[in-house]
Biopython code that builds the backbone (N, CA, C, O; Angstrom):
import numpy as np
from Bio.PDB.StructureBuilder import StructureBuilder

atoms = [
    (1, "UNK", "N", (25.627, 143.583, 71.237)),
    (1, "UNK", "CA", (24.532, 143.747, 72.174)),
    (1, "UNK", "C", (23.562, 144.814, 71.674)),
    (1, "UNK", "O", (22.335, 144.713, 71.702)),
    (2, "UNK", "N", (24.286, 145.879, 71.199)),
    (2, "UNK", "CA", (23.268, 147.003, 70.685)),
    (2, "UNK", "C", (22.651, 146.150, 69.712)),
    (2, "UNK", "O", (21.450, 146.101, 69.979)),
    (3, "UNK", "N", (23.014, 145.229, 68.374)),
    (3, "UNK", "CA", (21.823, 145.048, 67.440)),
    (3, "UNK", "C", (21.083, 144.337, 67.760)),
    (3, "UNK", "O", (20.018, 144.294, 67.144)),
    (4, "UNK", "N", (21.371, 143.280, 69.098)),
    (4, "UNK", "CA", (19.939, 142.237, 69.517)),
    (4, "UNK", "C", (19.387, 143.691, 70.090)),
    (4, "UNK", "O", (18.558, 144.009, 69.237)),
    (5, "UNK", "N", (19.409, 144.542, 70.902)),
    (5, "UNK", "CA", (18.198, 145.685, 71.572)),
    (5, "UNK", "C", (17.533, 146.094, 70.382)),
    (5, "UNK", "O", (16.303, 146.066, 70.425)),
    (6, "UNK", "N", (18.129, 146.500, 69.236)),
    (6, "UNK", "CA", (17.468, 147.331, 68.324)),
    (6, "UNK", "C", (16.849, 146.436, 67.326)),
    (6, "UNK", "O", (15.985, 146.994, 66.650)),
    (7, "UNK", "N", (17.106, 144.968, 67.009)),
    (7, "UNK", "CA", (16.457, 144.389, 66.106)),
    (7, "UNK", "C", (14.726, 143.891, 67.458)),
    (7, "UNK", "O", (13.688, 143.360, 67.063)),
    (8, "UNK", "N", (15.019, 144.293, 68.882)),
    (8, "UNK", "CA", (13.723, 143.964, 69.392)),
    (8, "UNK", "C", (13.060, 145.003, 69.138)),
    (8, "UNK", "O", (12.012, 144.934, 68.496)),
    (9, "UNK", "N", (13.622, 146.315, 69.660)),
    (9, "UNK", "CA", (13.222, 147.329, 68.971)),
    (9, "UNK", "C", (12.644, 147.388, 67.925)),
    (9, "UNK", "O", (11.645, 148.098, 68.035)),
    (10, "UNK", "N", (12.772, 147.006, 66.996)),
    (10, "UNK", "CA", (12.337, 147.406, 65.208)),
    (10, "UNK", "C", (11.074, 146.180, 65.659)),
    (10, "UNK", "O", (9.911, 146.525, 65.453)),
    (11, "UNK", "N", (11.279, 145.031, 66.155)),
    (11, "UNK", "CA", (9.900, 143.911, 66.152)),
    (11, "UNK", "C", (9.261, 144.305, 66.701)),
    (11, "UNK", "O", (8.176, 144.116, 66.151)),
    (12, "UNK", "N", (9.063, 145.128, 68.077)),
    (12, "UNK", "CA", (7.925, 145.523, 68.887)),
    (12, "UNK", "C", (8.106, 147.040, 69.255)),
    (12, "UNK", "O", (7.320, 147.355, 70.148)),
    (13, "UNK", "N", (8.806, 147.947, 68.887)),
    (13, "UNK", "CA", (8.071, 149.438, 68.704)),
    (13, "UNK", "C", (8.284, 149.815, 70.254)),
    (13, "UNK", "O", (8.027, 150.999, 70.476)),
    (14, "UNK", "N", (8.597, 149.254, 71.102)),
    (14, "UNK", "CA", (8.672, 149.186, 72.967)),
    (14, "UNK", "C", (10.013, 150.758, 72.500)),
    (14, "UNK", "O", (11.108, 150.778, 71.937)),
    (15, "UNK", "N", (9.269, 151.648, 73.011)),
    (15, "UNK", "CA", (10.037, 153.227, 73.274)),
    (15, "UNK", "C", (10.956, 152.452, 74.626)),
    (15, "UNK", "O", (12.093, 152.330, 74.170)),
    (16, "UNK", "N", (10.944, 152.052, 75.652)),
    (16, "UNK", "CA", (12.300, 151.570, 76.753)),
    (16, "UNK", "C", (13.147, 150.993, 75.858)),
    (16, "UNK", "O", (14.299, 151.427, 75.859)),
    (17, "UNK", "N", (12.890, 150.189, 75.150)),
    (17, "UNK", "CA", (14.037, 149.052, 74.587)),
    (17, "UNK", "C", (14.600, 150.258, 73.797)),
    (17, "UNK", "O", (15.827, 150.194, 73.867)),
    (18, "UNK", "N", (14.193, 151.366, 73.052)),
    (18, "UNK", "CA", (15.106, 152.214, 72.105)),
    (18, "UNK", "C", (15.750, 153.068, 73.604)),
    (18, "UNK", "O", (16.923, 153.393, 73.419)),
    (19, "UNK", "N", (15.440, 153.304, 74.416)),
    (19, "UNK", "CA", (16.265, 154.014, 75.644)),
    (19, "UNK", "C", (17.184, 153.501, 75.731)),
    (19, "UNK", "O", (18.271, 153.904, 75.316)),
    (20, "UNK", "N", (16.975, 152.555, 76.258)),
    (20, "UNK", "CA", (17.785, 151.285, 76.784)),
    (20, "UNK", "C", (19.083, 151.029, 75.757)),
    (20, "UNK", "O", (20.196, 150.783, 76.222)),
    (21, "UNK", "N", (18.793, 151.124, 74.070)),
    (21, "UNK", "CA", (20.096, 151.169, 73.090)),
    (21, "UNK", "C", (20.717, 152.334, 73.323)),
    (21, "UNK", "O", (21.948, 152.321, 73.329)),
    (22, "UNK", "N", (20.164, 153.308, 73.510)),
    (22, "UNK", "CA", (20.580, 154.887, 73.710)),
    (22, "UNK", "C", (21.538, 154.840, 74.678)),
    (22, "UNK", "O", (22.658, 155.334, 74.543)),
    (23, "UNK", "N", (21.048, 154.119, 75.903)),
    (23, "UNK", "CA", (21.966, 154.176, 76.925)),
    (23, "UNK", "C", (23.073, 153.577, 76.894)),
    (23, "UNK", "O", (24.062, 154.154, 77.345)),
    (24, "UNK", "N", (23.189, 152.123, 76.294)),
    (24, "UNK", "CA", (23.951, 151.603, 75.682)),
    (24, "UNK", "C", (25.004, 152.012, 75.133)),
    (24, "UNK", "O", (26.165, 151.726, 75.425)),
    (25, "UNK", "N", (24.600, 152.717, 74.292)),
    (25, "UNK", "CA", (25.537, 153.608, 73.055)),
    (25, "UNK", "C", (26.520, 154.508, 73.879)),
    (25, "UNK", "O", (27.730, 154.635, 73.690)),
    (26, "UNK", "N", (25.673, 155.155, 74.914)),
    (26, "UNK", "CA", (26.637, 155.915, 75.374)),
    (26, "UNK", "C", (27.296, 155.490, 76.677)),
    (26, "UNK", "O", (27.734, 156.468, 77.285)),
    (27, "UNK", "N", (27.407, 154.857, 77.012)),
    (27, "UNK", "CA", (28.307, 154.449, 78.066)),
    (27, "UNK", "C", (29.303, 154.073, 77.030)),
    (27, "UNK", "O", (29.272, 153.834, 75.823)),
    (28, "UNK", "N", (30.470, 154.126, 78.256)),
    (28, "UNK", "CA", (32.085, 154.002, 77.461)),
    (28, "UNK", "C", (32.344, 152.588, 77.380)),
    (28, "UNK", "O", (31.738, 151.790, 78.095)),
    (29, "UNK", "N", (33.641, 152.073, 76.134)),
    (29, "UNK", "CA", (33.523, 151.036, 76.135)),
    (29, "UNK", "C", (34.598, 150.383, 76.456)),
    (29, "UNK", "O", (34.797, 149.206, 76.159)),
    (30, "UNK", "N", (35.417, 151.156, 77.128)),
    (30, "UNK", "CA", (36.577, 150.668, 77.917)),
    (30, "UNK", "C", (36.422, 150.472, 79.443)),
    (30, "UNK", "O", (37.409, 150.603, 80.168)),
    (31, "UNK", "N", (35.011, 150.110, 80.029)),
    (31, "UNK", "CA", (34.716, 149.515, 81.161)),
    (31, "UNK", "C", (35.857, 149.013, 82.062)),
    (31, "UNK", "O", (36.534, 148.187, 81.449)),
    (32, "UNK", "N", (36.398, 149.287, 83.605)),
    (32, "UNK", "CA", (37.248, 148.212, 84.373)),
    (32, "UNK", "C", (36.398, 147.194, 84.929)),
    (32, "UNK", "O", (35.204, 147.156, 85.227)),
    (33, "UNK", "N", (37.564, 146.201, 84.995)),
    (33, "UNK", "CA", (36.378, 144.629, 85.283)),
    (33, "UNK", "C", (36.047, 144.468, 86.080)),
    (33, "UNK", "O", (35.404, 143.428, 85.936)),
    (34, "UNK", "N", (35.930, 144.958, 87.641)),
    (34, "UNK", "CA", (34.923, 145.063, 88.306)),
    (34, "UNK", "C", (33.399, 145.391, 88.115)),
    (34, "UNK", "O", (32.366, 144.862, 88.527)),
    (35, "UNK", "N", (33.791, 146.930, 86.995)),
    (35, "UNK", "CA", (32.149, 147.285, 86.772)),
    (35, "UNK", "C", (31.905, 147.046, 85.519)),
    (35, "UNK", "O", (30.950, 147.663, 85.047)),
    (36, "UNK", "N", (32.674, 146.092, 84.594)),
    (36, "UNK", "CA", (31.962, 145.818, 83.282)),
    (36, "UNK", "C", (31.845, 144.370, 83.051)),
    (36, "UNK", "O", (31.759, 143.846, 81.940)),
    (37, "UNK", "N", (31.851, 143.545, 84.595)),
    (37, "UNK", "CA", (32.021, 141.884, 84.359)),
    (37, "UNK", "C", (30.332, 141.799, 85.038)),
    (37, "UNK", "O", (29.846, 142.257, 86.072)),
    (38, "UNK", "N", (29.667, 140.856, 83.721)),
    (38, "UNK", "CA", (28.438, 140.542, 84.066)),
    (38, "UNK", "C", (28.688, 139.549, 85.208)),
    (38, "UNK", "O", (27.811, 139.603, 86.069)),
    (39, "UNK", "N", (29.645, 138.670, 85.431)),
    (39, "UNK", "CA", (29.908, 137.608, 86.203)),
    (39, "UNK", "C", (30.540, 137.944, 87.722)),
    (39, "UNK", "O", (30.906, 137.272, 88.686)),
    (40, "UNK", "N", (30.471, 139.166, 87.430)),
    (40, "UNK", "CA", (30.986, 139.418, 89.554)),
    (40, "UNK", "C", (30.022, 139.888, 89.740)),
    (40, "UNK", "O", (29.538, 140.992, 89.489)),
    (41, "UNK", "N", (29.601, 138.758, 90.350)),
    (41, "UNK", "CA", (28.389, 139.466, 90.804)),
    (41, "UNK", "C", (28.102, 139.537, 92.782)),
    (41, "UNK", "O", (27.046, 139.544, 93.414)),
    (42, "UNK", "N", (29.307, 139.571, 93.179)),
    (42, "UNK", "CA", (29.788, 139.661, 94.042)),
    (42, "UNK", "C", (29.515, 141.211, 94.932)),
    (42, "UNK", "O", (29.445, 141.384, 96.149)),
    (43, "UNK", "N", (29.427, 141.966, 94.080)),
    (43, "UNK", "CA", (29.996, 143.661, 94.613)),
    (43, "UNK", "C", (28.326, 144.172, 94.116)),
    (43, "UNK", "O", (28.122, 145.385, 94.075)),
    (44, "UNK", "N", (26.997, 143.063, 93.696)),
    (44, "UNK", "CA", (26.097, 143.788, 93.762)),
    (44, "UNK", "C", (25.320, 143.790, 95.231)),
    (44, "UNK", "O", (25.462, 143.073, 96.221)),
    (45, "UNK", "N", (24.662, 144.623, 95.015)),
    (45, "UNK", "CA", (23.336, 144.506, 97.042)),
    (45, "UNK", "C", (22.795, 143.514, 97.057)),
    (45, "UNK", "O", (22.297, 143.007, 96.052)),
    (46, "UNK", "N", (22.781, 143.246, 97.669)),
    (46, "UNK", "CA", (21.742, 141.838, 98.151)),
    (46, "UNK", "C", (20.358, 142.926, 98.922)),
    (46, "UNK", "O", (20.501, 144.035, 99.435)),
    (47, "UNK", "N", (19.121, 142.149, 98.764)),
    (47, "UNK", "CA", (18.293, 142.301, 99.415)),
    (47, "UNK", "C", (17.573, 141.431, 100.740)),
    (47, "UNK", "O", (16.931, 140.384, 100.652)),
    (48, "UNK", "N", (17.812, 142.011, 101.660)),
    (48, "UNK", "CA", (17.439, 140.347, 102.687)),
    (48, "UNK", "C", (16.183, 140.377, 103.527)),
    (48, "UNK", "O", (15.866, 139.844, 104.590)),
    (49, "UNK", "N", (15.225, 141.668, 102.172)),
    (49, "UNK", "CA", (13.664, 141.549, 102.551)),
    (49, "UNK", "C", (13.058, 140.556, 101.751)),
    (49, "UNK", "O", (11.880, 140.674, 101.414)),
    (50, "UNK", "N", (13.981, 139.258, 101.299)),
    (50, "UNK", "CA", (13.034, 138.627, 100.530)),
    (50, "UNK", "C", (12.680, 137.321, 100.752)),
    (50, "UNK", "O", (11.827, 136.785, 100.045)),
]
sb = StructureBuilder()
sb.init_structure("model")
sb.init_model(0)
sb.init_chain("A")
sb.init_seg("    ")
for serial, (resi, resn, name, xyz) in enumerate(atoms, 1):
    if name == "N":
        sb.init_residue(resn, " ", resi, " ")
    sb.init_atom(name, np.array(xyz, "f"), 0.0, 1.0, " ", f" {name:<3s}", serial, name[0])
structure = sb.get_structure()
C-alpha cells in the first residue's frame, strides 16, 4: 500500500499523498481485526443528515 501512495506521490508532487505515506508508515502493523478490517464496516458512524 505504501508504494502505490508514493509511486502517486513521485507522479503528481500532491504534499497530502506524501502525509498520508507518513502516516501510513507509522501506524503499527499488527492491527486487531476489528480496527484493521477494511470490510467491517459495521462499527463505522453512519450519517443520517444525508
Amino acid at each position: 500500500m505504501i508504494d502505490l501512495v508514493w509511486k502517486l506521490f513521485s507522479q503528481t508532487g500532491n504534499v497530502e499523498t506524501y502525509l498520508l505515506m507518513k502516516e501510513l508508515e507509522s501506524e503499527p502493523q499488527g492491527l486487531d481485526e476489528d480496527m484493521g478490517s477494511v470490510n467491517n464496516l459495521e462499527s463505522l458512524p453512519v450519517d443520517s443528515n444525508m
